[in-house]
C-alpha positions as CSV (number, residue, x, y, z in Angstrom):
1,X,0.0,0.0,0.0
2,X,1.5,3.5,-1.0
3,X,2.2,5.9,2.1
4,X,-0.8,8.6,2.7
5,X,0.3,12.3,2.0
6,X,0.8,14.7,4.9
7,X,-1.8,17.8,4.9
8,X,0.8,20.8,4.8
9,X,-1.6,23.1,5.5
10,X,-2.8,20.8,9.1
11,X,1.1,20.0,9.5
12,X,1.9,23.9,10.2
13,X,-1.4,24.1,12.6
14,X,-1.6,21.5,14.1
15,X,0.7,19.0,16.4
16,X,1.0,16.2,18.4
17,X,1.7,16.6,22.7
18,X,3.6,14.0,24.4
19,X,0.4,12.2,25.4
20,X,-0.8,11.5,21.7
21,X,-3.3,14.3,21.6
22,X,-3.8,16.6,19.1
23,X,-3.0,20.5,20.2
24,X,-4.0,23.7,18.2
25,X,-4.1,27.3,17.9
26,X,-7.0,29.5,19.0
27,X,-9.1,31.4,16.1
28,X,-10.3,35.2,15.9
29,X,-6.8,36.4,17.0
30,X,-5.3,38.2,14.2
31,X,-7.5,41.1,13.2
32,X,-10.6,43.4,15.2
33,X,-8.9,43.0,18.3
34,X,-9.8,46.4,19.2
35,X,-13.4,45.4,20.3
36,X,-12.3,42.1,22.3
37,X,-11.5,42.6,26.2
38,X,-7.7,41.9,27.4
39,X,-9.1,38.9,29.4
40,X,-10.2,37.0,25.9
41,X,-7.2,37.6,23.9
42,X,-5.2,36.2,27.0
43,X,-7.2,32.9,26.3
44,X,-6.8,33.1,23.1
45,X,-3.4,32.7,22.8
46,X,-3.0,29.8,24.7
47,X,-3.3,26.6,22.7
48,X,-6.3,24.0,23.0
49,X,-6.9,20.3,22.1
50,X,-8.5,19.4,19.3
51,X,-11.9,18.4,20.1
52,X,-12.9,15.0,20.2
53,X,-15.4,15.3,17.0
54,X,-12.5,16.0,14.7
55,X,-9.5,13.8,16.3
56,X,-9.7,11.4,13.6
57,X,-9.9,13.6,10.6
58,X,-7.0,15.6,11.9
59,X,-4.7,12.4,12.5
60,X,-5.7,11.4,9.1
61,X,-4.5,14.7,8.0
62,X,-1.0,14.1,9.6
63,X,-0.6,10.6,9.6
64,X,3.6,10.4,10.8
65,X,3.3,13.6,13.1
């Protein structure tokens, strides 16, 4: 069987932690910043895990990450 393709795109956004989860960046932090409070765009850049839903399409995405 041929090997699967990496995602470039996913690769750059998105990586593995020690654990095996999947870790990513917030959205809504690059433009109109003005309007949100100091206490959300803390939050915001902080990463997250990606949710549960889309584990499985985002491994497929990066499959030897």
């Amino acid at each position: 069987m041929p090997k699967q393709k990496t995602h470039s795109g996913a690769a750059k956004r998105i990586e593995k932690t020690g654990t095996g989860k999947r870790r990513r960046a917030h959205a809504s932090k690059s433009h109109l910043l003005t309007k949100k409070t100091r206490s959300r765009k803390r939050r915001l850049k902080k990463q997250t895990i990606v949710d549960k839903a889309n584990v499985k399409q985002a491994s497929s995405l990066i499959p030897y990450k």
